[in-house]
N, C-alpha and C positions, 0 to 999 in steps of 0.2 A: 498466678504462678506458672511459670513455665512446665509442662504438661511433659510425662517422661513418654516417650514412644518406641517401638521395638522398630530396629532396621539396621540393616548393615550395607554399607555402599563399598566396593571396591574402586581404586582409579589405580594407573599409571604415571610414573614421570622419572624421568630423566636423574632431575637433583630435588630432594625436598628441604627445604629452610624451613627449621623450624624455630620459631621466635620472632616479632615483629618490632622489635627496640629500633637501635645501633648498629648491630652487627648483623642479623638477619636479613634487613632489607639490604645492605652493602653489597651481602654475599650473594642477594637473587639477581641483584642489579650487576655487578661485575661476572657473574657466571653468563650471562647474557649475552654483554655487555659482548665478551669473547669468545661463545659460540650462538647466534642469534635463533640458531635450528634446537637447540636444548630445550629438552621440556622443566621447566620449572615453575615447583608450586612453593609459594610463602606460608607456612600455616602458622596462625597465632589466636590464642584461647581468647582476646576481648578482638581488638579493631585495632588492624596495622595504622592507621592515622593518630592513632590518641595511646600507644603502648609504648612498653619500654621504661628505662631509668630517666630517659630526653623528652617524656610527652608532653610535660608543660615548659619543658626550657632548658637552657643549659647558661652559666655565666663566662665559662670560658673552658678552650682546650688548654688540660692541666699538662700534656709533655709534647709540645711538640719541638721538632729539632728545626733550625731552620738557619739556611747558612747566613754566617754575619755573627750569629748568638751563640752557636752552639756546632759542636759537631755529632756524627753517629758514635762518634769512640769516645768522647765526654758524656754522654747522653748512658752510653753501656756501663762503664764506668759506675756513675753515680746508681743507676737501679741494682747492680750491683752490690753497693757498699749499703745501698738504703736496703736491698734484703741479704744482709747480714754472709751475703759472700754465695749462699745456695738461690741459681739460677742457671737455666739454660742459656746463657749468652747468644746462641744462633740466632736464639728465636726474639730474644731484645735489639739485636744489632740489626736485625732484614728490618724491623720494625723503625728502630731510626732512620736508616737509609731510604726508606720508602713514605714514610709519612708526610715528608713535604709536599710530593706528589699530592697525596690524599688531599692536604689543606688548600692543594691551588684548586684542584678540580672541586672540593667545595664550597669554593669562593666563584668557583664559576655557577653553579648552582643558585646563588644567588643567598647565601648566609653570609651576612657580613663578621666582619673580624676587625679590631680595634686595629686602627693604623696610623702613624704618626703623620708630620705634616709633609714630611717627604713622599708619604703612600706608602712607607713601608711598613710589614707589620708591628706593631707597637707592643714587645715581646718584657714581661717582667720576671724580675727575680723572687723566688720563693722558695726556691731548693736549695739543700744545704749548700752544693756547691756549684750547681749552673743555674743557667735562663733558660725555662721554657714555658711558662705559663704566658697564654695567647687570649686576653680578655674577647666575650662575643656581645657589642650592646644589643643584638638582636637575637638572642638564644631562640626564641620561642617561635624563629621560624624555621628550625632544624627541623624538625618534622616535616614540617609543611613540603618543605623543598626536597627532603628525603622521600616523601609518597611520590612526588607528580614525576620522580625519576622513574618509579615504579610503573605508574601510567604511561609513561611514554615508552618501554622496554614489553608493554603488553603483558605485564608478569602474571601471572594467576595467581590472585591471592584468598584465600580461604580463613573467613573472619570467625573465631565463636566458633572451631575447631581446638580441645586441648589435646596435645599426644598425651599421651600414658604409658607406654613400653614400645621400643624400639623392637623391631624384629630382626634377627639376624637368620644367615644360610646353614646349610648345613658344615662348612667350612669355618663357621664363626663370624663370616664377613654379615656385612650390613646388607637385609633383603628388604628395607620399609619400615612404616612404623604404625601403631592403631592408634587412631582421637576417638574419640566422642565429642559431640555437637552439644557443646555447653548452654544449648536453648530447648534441644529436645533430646536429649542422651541416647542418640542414633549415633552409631557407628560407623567410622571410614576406615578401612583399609585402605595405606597409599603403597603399592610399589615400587619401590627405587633403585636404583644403581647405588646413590650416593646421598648420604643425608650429613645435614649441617646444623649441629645444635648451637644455639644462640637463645638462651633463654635468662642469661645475667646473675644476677646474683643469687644467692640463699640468704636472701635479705630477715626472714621470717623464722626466722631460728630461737634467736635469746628474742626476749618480750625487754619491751620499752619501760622504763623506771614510771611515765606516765600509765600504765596498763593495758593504754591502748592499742589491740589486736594489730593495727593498719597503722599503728603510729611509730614507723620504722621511718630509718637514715634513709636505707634502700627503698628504691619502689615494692610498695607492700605487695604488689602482685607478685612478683619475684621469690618463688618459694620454695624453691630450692628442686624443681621438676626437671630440670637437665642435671644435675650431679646427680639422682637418683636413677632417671632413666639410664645415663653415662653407664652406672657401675651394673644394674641390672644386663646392660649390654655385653659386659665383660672387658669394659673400659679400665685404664689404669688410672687414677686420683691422687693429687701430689699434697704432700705436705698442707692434711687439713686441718692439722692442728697449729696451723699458722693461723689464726681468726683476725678477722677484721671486727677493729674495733677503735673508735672515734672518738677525736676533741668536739658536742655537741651543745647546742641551746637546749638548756636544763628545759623539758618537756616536753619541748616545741620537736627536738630530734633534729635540727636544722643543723647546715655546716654555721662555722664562727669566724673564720681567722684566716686562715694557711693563703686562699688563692684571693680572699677578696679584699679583706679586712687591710690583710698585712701589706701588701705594698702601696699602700696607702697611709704604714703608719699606726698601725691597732694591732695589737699582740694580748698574748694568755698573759693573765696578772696570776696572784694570788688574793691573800681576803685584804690585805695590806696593799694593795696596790701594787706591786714589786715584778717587775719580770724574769722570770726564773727558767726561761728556753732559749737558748739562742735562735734556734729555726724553729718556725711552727709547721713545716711540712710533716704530713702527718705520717708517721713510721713509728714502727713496734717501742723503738726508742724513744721517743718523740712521749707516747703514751703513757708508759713507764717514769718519767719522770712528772708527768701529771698526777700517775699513785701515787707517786713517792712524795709530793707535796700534799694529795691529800692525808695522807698519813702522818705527814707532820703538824697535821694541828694548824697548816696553814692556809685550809679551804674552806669555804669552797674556791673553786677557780673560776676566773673571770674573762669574759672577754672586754677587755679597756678600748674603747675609744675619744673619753670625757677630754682627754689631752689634747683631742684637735679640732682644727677650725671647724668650725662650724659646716660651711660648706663643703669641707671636707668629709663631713659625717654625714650629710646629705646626700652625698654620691654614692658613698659605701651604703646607706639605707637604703636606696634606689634600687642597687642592684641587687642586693641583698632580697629585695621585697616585690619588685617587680619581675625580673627575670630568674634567680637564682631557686627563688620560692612562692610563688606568689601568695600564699596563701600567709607567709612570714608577718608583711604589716598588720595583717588582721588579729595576728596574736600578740605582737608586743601593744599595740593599742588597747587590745581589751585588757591589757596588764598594766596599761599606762605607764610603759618603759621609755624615758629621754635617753638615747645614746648621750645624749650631748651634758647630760650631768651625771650618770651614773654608771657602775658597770653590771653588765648582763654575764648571768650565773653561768655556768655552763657546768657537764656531767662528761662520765665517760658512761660510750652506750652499751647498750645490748651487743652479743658476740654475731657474726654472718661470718659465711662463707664470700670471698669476692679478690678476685686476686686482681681487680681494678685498685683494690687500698693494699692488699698484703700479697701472698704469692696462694693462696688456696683453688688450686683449681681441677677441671679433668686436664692432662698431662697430654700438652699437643707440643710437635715440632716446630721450627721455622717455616712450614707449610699448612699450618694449622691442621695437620690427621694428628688423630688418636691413636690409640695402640690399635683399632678394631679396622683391620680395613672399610674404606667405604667411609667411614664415619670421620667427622669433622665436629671442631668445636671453636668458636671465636665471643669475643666478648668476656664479659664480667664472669663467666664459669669456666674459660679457658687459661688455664696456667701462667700467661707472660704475667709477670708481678707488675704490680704498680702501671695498669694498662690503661684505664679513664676511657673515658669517648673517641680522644682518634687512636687510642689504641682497637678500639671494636671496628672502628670504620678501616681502617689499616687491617688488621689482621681477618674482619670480614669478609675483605677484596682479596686477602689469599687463600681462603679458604675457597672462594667462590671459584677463583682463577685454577686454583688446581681441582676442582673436583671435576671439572671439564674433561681434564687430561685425564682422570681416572677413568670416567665413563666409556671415555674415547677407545679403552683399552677393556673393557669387562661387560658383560650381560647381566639380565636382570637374574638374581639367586632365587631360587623354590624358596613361598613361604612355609611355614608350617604352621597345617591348617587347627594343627593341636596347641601348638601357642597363643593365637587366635583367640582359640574359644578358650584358653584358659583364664585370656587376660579378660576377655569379655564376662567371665563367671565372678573375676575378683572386681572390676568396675561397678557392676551393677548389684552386687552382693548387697549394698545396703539400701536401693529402692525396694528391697524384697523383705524388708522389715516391718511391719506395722510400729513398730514404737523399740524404744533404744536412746543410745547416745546422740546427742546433735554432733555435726562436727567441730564446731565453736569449742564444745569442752574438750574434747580432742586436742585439740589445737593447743589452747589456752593449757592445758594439763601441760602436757609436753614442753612448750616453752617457759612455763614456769620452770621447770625441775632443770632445764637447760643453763637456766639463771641460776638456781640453787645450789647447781652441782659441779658445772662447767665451767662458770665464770671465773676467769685470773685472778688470782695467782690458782692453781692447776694441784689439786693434791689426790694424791693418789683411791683412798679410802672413797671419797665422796664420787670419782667417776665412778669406781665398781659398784656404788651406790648409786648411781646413774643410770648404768646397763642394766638391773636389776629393774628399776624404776620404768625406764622405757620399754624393756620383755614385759612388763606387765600395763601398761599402754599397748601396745601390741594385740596381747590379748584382749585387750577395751576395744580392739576394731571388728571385733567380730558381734557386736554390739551398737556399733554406728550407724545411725540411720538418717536416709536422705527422702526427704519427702517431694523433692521437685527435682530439675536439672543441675537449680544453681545451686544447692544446696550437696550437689552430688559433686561438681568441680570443688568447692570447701572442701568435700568428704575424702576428693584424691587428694589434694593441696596436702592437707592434715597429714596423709600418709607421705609425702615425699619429706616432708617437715622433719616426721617421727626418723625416716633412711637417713638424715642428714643428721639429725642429733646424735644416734647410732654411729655413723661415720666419726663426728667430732669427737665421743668419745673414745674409739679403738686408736685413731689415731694420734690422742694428746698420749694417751698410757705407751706408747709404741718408742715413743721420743723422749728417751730418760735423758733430758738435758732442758737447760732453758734455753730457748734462743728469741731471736726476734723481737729483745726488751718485751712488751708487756701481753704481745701477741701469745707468747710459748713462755709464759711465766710458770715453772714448773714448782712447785714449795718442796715436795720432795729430791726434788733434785735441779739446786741452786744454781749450779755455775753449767756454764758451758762448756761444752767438748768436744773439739774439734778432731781427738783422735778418732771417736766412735762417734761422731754424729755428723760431719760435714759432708752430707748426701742429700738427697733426695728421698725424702721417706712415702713411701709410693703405695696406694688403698686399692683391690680389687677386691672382685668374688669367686672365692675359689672353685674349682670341679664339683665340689658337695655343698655349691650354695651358701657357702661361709666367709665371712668379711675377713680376711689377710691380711698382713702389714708387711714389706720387705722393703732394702734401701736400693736406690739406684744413684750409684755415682754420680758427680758431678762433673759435665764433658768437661773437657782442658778449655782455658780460658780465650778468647780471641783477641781481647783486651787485658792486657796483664795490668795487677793491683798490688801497688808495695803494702806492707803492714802498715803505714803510716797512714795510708791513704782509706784501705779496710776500717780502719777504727774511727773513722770521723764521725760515725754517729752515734758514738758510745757517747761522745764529748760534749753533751745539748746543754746539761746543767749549766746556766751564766756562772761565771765566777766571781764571789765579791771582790770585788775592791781593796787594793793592799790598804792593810791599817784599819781597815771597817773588824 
């Protein structure tokens, strides 16, 4: 087992990336990229080669805008209407306007992208109301081509480093941040100008209907260590009671439908065979109407593919199994599942944090800063809703791009050498145990009661029943014990898990309305209302180290939305048929 040892290293740098997915290495690459004399360090808790939401593949980019298909003001529009009217439009419109760039110079990288016989790209319908899904038959060499970017920019990257708290100045601004050496639980202090969080989702929040710990939608590493860091920092947090939550393969946790299945022809059934959604693109709405069917006695739900050719089914299991998930054929096999005669079950999952599927994130501008100077955040824990893969690559590159120009303009801030040791007293607090809690039951506790208490439709009684439950988990860490290194990364995990379940629930009680169909399914408080809720309902830490809730309006629109157009996702229910 990995051997714990005392040590503390200082360094220096310019911008620190922390996260090694999507969005992290875009952000070390394009800060580079545009000042080549910057000191930048990549820091990521396993191996920037093999991390992230993308490490084994990706099957295609879910938005991009690309002329011919789509514009940036169709594109704004619809993420708009798909999050229920509350979003920053700035920061979704720079993101249209610029993504195309992103997808050419990815292509120049050498990731290929489905293209028709013309050479153009081969761009499908999935969205309620536009085209932007961009198939990749070579997903699984995104990584590959996103590292050797890295190698050639000379980046210093820092593998088997996890942060743990962000340090800020005496002004509040961003002064660095402390890891631990997740092989030997030595200590780094990095000094920065500028730090970029890029750590994805809060994949590890609600536990899997299968039990299993790692048997998440999201990449299980993905544990929610940037929204926690974020808020310790004194970051603002938007609308977390927005929760991601998925159409998935009953145990397996896998996607089903929306970007692969469907334009090909395969759609959610019910147990009757019948399709009951008009759009499978997966939104709060979209969700909600998969309750409402299984509440009708008319589930389980299905993903159907038995209706089509053969070959047909062949291509969708392909990419289903070879890129999308590899590990997918292995379990419908051992299940001895035929697409091609039967339908495969599907569940709704466990709740995350990821405003890649909903809008839950730390709350950045069109430039991707934070409220905290200095600080940065891109990817799946950064705010733009519905953001996917080239939303991290996209929004990465701006983050990287401006934190240049910040440095350009600021010096390095005093740390304080008392933050320091205090975080180093709470990290190591539990190799100083002889015997105690593992962190597994940690973990496992927490996210059970997350499922028990959390879980939509949202009723009052059972969160305060929640907070209650989690204060005394809480108290169970002062009783957690790590007997190695790697048991000590579990032991923080656990606790950024515990910060985010705490989050989801100050922030569901905060938001007396339902929104978001089945995301913000409130039981106490049914209908929506738009007089007192169409804001931004905003999460920090107050002066006395206390979790707050306030609203921040919604900027004025740059894309104006009639009410006709607002409501089109209310409308998924299929309609029967006059005379049926």
């Amino acid at each position: 087992m990995d051997e714990i040892k005392d040590g503390l290293h200082e360094v220096e740098t310019d911008i620190l990336v922390i996260g090694g997915g999507t969005a992290g290495p875009m952000a070390a690459y394009k800060a580079k990229c545009k000042n080549p004399d910057a000191n930048v360090v990549l820091l990521e808790k396993a191996n920037v080669k093999r991390s992230g939401a993308i490490s084994m593949g990706m099957d295609g980019l879910n938005n991009t805008v690309i002329p011919g298909h789509a514009t940036p003001e169709q594109y704004t529009k619809e993420i708009t209407v798909a999050n229920d009217g509350i979003v920053y439009q700035k920061a979704v419109m720079r993101y249209a306007e610029e993504c195309y760039g992103v997808i050419q110079e990815l292509d120049s990288f050498g990731i290929r992208f489905l293209k028709d016989e013309t050479g153009e790209y081969d761009v499908k319908k999935v969205h309620h109301m536009g085209t932007y899904v961009l198939p990749m038959p070579n997903g699984d060499t995104v990584k590959k081509a996103l590292y050797r970017q890295l190698r050639r920019k000379q980046i210093l990257i820092s593998n088997r480093f996890m942060a743990t708290r962000l340090l800020n100045g005496a002004d509040g601004q961003i002064a660095g941040a402390i890891a631990v050496n997740t092989r030997t639980a030595e200590f780094l202090v990095i000094k920065a100008k500028a730090v970029i969080l890029c750590l994805g989702a809060a994949g590890r929040l609600g536990l899997p209907t299968s039990g299993y710990l790692f048997g998440t939608y999201e990449n299980a590493t993905n544990s929610g260590d940037g929204y926690s860091m974020a808020y310790h920092a004194g970051a603002e947090l938007t609308n977390l009671e927005c929760y991601q939550i998925n159409p998935l393969i009953k145990d397996y946790n896998g996607p089903a439908c929306a970007y692969v299945a469907g334009p090909f022809g395969g759609y959610t059934a019910n147990n009757e065979g019948m399709r009951f959604i008009d759009c499978d693109y997966w939104s709060g709405q979209m969700m909600q109407e998969f309750y409402n069917e299984l509440q009708s006695g008319k589930g389980p739900v299905f993903l159907k593919l038995d209706h089509l050719h053969e070959d047909t089914v062949k291509e969708i299991a392909d990419t289903l199994h070879n890129v999308e998930r590899p590990t997918r054929g292995r379990f419908h096999e051992n299940r001895s599942t035929d697409y091609n005669n039967e339908m495969i079950e599907m569940h709704i999952s466990e709740i995350g944090f990821c405003s890649g599927h909903s809008a839950s994130g730390v709350w950045v501008d069109e430039h991707a800063r934070t409220t905290v100077p200095g600080l940065y955040a891109a990817g799946d824990m950064a705010s733009v809703p519905h953001n996917y893969m080239l939303g991290a690559f996209t929004n990465g590159m701006f983050a990287g791009e401006d934190a240049v120009d910040y440095i350009a303009e600021c010096d390095f801030a005093e740390i304080d050498e008392g933050q320091v040791e205090a975080e180093m007293t709470r990290v190591l607090a539990p190799t100083k145990r002889e015997d105690g809690i593992p962190p597994n039951q940690i973990e496992y506790k927490t996210r059970r009661l997350v499922n028990d208490y959390l879980q939509p439709p949202k009723v009052t009684r059972k969160m305060l029943l929640a907070q209650d439950r989690f204060a005394e988990v809480r108290e169970d860490l002062n009783q957690m014990v790590a007997t190695d290194s790697h048991e000590l990364m579990r032991a923080l995990e656990a606790q950024s898990i515990l910060d985010c379940a705490d989050m989801a629930a100050h922030a569901s009680m905060f938001r007396t309305e339902s929104r978001w169909g089945l995301y913000h399914a409130y039981a106490d408080y049914p209908k929506k209302n738009n007089d007192d809720w169409f804001c931004h309902a905003q999460l920090k830490k107050d002066d006395n180290d206390k979790m707050t809730s306030f609203k921040r309006p919604v900027a004025p629109y740059i894309v104006e939305i009639d009410d006709e157009e607002m409501s089109a996702y209310d409308r998924q229910r299929v309609q029967a048929d006059v005379g049926d």
